[in-house]
C-alpha positions in Angstrom: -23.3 38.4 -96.8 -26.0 37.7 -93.6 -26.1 34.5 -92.1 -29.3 33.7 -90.2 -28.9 32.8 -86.4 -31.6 30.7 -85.4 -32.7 31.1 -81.8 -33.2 28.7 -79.0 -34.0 28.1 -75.5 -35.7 26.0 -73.3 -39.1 25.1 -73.2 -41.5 25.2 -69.9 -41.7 21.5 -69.4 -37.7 21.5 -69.7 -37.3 24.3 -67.7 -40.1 22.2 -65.2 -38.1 19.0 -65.6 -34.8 21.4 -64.7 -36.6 23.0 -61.4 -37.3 19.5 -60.3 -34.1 17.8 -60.3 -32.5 21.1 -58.4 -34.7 20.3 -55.9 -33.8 17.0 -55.5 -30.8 18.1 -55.2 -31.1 20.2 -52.9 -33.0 18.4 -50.6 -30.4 15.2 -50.5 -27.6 18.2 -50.3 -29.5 19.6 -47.3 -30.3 16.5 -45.8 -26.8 15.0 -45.8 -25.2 18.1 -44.4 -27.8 18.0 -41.5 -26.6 14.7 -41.2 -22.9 15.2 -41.1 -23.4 18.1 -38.6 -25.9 16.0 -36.6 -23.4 13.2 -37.4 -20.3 15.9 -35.8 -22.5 16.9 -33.2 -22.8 13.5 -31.7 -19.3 12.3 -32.4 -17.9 15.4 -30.8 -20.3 14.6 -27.5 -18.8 11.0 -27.6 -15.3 12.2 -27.8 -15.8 14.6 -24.9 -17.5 12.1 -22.6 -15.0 9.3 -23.2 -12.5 12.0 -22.5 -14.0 13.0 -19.4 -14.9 9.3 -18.4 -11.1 8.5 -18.6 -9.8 11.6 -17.1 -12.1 11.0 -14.0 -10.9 7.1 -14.3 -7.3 8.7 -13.9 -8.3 10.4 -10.4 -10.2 8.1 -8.9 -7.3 5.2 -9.9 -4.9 7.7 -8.5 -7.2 8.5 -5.5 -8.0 4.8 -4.1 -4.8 2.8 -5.1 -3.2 4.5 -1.8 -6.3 3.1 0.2 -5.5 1.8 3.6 -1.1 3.3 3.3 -0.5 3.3 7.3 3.0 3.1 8.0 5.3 6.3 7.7 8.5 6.8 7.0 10.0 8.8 10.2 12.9 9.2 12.0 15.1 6.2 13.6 16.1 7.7 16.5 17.0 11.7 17.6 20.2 12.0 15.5 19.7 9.7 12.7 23.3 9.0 11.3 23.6 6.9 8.3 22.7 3.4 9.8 19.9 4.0 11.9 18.0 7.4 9.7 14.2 7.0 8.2 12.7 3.7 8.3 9.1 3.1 7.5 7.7 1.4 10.6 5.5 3.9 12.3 1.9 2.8 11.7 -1.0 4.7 11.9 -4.3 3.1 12.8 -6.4 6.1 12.3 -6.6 4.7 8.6 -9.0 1.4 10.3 -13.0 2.2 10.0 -13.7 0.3 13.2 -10.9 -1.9 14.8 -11.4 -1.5 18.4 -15.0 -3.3 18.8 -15.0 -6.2 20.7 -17.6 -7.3 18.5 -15.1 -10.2 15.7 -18.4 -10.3 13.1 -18.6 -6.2 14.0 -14.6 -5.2 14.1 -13.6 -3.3 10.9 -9.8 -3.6 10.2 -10.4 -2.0 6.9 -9.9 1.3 4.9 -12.8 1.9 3.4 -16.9 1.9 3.4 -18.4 1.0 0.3 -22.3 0.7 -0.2 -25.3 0.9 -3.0 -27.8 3.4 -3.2 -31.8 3.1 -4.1 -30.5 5.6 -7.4 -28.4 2.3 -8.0 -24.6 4.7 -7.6 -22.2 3.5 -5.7 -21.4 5.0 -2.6 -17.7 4.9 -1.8 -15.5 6.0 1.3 -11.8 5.6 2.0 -9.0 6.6 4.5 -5.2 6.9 3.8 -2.0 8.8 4.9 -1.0 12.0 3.7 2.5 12.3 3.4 5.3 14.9 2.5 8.4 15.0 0.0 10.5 12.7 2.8 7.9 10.3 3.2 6.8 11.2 6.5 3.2 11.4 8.2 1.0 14.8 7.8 -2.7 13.7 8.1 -5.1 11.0 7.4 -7.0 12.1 5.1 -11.2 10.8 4.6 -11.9 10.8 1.0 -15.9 10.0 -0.4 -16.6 10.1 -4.1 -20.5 9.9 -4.5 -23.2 10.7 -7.1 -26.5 13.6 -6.4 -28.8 14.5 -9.4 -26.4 12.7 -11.7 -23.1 14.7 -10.3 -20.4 12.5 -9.2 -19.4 14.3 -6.8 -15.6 14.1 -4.4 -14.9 15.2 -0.7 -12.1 15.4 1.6 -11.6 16.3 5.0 -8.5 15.3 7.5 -9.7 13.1 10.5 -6.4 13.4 12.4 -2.8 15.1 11.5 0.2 15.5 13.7 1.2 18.0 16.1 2.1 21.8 14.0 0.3 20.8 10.4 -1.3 23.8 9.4 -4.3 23.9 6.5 -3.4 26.2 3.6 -6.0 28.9 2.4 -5.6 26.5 -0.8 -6.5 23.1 0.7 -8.6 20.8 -0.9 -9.0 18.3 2.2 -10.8 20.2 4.6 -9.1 20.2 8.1 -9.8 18.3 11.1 -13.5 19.1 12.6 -14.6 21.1 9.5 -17.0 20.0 7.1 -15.7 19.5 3.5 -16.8 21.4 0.3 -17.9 18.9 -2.8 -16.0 19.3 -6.3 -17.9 18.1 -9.1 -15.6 15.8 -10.6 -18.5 15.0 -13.6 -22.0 15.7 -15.0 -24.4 13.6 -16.8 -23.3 10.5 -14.7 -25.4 7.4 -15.9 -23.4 5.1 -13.9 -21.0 5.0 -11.1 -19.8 1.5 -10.0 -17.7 0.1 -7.5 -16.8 -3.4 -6.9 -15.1 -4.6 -4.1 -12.7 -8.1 -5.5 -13.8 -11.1 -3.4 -11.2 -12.2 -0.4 -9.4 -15.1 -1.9 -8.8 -18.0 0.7 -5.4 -18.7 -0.8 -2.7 -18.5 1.3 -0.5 -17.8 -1.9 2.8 -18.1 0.0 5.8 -20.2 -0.4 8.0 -20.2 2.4 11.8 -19.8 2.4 12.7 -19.3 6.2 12.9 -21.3 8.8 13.9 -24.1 6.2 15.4 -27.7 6.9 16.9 -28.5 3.4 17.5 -25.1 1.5 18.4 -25.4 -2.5 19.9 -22.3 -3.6 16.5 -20.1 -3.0 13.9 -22.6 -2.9 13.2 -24.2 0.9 12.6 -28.3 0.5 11.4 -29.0 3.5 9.9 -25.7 5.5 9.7 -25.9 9.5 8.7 -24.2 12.3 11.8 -23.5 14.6 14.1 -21.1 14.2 17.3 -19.7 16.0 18.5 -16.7 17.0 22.7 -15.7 17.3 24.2 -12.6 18.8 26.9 -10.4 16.6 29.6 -10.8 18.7 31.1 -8.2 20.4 33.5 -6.3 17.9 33.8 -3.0 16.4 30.5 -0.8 16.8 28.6 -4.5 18.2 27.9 -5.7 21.4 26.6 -9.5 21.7 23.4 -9.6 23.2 21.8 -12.8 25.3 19.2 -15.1 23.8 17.6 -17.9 24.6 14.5 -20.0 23.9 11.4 -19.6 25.1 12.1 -21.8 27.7 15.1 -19.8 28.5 17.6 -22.2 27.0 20.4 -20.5 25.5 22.5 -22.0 22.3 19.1 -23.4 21.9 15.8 -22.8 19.0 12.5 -23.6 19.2 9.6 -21.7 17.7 10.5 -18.5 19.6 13.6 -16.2 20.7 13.8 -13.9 24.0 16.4 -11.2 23.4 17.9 -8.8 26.4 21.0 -7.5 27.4 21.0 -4.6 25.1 23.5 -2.3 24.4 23.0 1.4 26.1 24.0 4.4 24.6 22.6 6.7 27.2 25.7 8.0 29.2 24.2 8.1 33.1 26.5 10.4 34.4 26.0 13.2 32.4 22.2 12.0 31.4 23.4 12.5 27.7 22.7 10.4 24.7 26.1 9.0 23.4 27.3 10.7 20.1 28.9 9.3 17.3 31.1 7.1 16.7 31.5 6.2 20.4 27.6 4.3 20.3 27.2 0.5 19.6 24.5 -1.5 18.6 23.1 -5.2 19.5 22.3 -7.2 16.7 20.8 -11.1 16.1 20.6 -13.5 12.8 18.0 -16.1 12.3 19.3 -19.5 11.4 17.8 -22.4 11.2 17.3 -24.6 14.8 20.6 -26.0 15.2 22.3 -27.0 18.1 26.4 -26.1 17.5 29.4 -25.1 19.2 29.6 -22.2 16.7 29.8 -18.4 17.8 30.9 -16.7 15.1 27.7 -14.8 13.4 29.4 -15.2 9.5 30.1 -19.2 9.8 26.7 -19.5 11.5 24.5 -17.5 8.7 26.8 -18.9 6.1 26.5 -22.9 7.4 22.4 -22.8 8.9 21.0 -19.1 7.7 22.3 -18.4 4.2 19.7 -16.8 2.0 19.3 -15.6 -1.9 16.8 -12.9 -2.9 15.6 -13.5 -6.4 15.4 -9.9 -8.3 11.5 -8.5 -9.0 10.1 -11.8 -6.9 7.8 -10.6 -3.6 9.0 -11.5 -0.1 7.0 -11.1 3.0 8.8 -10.9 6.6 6.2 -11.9 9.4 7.0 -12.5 13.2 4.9 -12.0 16.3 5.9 -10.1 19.3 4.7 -10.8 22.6 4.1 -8.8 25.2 6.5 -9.1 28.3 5.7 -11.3 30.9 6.0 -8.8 33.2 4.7 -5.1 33.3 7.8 -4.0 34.9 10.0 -5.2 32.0 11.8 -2.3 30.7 11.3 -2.6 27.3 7.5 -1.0 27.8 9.9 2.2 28.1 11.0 1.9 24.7 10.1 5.5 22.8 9.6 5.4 19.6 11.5 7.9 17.4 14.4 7.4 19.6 15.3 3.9 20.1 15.2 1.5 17.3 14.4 -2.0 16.7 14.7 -2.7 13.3 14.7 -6.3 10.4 16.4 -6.6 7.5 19.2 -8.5 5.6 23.1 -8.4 6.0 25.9 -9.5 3.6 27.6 -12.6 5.2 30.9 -11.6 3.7 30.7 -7.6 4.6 28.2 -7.4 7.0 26.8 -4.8 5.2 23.6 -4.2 3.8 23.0 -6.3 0.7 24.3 -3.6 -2.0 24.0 -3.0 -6.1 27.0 -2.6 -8.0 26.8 0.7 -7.5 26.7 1.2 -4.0 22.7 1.4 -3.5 21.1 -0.5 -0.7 18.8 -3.7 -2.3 16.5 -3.4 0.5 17.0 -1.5 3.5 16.0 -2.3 7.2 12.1 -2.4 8.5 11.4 -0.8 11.9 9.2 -2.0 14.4 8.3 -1.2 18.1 7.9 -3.7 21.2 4.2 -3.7 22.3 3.9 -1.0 24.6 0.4 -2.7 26.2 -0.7 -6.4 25.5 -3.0 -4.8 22.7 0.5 -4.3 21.0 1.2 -7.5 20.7 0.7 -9.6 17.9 2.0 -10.0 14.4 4.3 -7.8 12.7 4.1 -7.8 8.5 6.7 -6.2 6.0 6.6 -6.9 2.4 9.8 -5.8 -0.2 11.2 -7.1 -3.4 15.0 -6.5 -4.5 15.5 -5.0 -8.3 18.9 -7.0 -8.7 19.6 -10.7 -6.8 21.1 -10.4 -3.4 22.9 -13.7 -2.4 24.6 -14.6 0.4 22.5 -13.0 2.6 21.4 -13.4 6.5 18.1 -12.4 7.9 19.3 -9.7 11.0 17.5 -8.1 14.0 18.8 -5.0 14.8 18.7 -2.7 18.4 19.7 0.4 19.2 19.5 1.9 22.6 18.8 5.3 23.7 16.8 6.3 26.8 17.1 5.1 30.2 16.4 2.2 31.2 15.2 0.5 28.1 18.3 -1.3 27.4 17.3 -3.4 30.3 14.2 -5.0 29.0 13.8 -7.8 26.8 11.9 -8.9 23.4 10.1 -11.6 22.4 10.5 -12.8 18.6 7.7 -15.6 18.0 6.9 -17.6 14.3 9.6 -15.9 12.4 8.8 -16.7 9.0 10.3 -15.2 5.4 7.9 -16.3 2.5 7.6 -15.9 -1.2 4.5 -13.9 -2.2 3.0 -14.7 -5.6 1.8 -12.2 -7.4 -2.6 -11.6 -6.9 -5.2 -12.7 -8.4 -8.2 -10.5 -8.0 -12.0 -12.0 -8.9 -15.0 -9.9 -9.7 -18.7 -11.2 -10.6 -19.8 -12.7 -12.5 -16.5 -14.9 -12.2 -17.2 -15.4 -7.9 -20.0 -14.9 -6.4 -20.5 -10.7 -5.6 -18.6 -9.8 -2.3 -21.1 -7.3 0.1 -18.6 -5.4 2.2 -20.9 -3.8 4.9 -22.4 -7.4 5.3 -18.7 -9.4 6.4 -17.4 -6.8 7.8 -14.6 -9.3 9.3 -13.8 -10.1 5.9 -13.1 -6.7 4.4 -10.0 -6.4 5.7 -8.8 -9.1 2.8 -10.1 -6.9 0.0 -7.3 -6.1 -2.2 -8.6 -4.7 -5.2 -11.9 -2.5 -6.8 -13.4 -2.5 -10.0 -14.6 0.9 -10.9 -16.9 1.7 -14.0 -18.3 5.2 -15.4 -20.5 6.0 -17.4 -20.7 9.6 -18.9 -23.5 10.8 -20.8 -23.0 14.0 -23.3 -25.8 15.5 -25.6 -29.1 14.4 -24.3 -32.3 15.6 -25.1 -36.1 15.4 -24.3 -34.7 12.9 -21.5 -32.4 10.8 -23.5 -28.9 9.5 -22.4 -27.3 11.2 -25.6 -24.0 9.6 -26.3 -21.8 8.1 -23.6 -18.2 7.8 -22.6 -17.0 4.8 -20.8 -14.3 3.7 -18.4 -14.0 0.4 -16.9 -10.5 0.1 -14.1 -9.3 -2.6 -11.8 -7.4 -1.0 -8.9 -5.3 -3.1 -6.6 -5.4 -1.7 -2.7 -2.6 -3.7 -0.7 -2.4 -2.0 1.8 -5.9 -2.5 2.4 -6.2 -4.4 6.1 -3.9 -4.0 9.2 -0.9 -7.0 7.9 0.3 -4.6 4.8 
């Protein structure tokens, strides 16, 4: 038997009404995915500018926190030996802009030159050491990050090395005398900011030594005078003679002529004496008290004890005079060979304040006599122990190697030990904006730069596109000749 099929389909105006809503369709369909690609497009351009934004952040951070480093870690004298090796102390003032004119408003003690150009980028130049694996001097090195048709652009050259230190075909600092080449560190720069932090005219500083009333590690009443006392002569030690500045011995005051120092330089055979047959000089600060007491432990322990509080900043600041005659030995002191050194010693060992494992807390500072009155003047060293050291003295150290110097004498003025707090740095709109080249005398208290970059990825027809950002404080202490 047939069955009858009837037949269908669709009629125009469905088939119209059909065509319509596919085209609706694929209009929204073509218009979103333009979207999310235009939506990719501009999110990928974001990512890669803040990514370049932060990895320039990185080198310039790593670039400028070494701004103004001047002291280098060189030999004590010319055999070393386990007490008297590498020291920082050496300082190198071809790391100052301008410290020589006579000019005080003119002179430039600092590190760095830092200006604004009509494009409104900064302009930024900065001098530190170079140094190598054992921490001693290679080069200063000139380093200028700038900006030129939107490329922030980086050079460095070497404005003076030492004696041998050759330039690799590899070099990125250009050597003394040459012009550098420019890297481009960046393109599409749409701002490049540097702030210097305005000078604070805190003092910031607690003092701890001299001290009239000590409490554990905290001075009551702080003074002026001090006192210096001779090690006594015993084992590798021979005492010394000091007296006031009025040439009073057994007797403080606000300054301490050493002399009588300890040669090792054997005459006869015109030979530096060899270990263990040299001996060394040696003072300890205490406060100004007048006592029949020799004995350097009962003395530090009654008048010069000290504690060193773990992670807490100390600062160690004397002057020293020039002789008051230019025939006083001590202007033959070479540096490199004989030593003059400050630090702390264990009352109870005499030994360098020491972990529990045997590792020095803070070891000795170097410095030199002034070798012409421009030489003279204050002498700064900053440190900070991991672990508490207690029971400690304050000591001076000599040691003796050419001719003659043994039989000069130096001048220890203002001795001071103080607590630093930690810094506070201020950027506009908080203080007033600080203009560098303008107080030049004041630059040498900057301490920290605010850098900000912007990046700009994906422009178009003149646009900025999208933009990466970084934003950095950088603290620079070692901007200025006291750090």
């Amino acid at each position: 038997m047939m069955k009858n099929f009837k037949k269908s389909g669709f009629t125009l105006m469905e088939l119209l009404v059909y065509m319509a809503i596919v085209g609706i369709v694929v209009v929204i369909a073509g218009e979103a995915f333009s979207n999310s690609t235009k939506f990719r497009i501009r999110t990928d351009n974001m990512i890669k500018a803040t990514q370049e934004a932060e990895n320039v952040g990185t080198i310039f951070k790593t670039d400028v926190e070494q701004l103004g480093t001047k002291s280098s870690k060189e030999a004590g004298n010319a055999a070393g030996g386990a007490n008297f090796g590498d020291a920082f102390g050496e300082l190198h003032s071809s790391v100052y802009i301008d410290p020589d004119n006579p000019d005080s408003d003119i002179r430039d003690s600092s590190s760095f030159l830092l200006s604004q150009e009509e494009d409104g980028f900064s302009d930024f130049t900065f001098r530190r050491l170079r140094y190598d694996e054992q921490g001693h001097y290679e080069a200063t090195e000139e380093i200028h990050w700038y900006v030129r048709n939107k490329v922030l652009k980086r050079t460095c050259k070497l404005i003076e090395k030492k004696s041998g230190f050759v330039v690799t075909d590899d070099e990125v600092c250009a050597d003394v005398g040459h012009n550098p080449t420019p890297v481009d560190m960046a393109t599409g720069i749409e701002s490049f900011n540097v702030v210097a932090a305005t000078p604070s005219v805190k003092t910031d500083k607690v003092q701890v030594f001299p001290c009239q009333n000590m409490m554990g590690s905290e001075c009551a009443i702080p003074v002026n005078d001090f006192r210096l006392v001779s090690h006594q002569s015993e084992g590798s030690y021979v005492s010394l003679k000091i007296t006031n500045t009025s040439g009073i011995e057994n007797e403080g005051g606000t300054g301490a002529v050493l002399s009588n120092f300890h040669s090792n330089y054997d005459t006869e055979t015109e030979t530096i004496v060899s270990e263990p047959s040299r001996k060394y000089s040696q003072a300890f600060a205490i406060k100004d008290e007048t006592t029949g007491e020799t004995n350097w432990k009962n003395l530090c322990s009654s008048y010069g004890r000290l504690t060193l509080e773990p992670n807490q900043e100390y600062e160690i600041s004397f002057n020293v005079a020039f002789p008051n005659s230019e025939k006083d030995r001590s202007l033959l002191f070479v540096p490199g060979k004989d030593h003059m050194s400050v630090g702390f010693r264990n009352i109870a060992s005499g030994d360098f304040p020491r972990a529990a494992n045997g590792d020095k807390l803070v070891d000795d500072f170097m410095f030199f006599p002034p070798l012409s009155v421009h030489g003279s003047g204050k002498r700064v060293m900053r440190f900070h122990v991991r672990q508490k050291a207690d029971n400690v003295c304050m000591a001076f150290t000599f040691a003796c190697f050419t001719p003659l110097v043994s039989q000069g004498s130096v001048t220890i003025k203002n001795l001071k030990l103080k607590k630093v707090a930690s810094s506070d740095y201020k950027f506009p709109p908080e203080v007033p904006a600080f203009e560098p080249e303008i107080n030049k005398a004041e630059k040498k208290n900057v301490k920290a730069f605010k850098f900000d970059l912007q990046v700009s990825r994906g422009a178009k027809n003149g646009g900025k596109g999208e933009t990466g950002h970084v934003s950095l404080i950088i603290p620079t202490p070692s901007n200025g000749p006291r750090d």
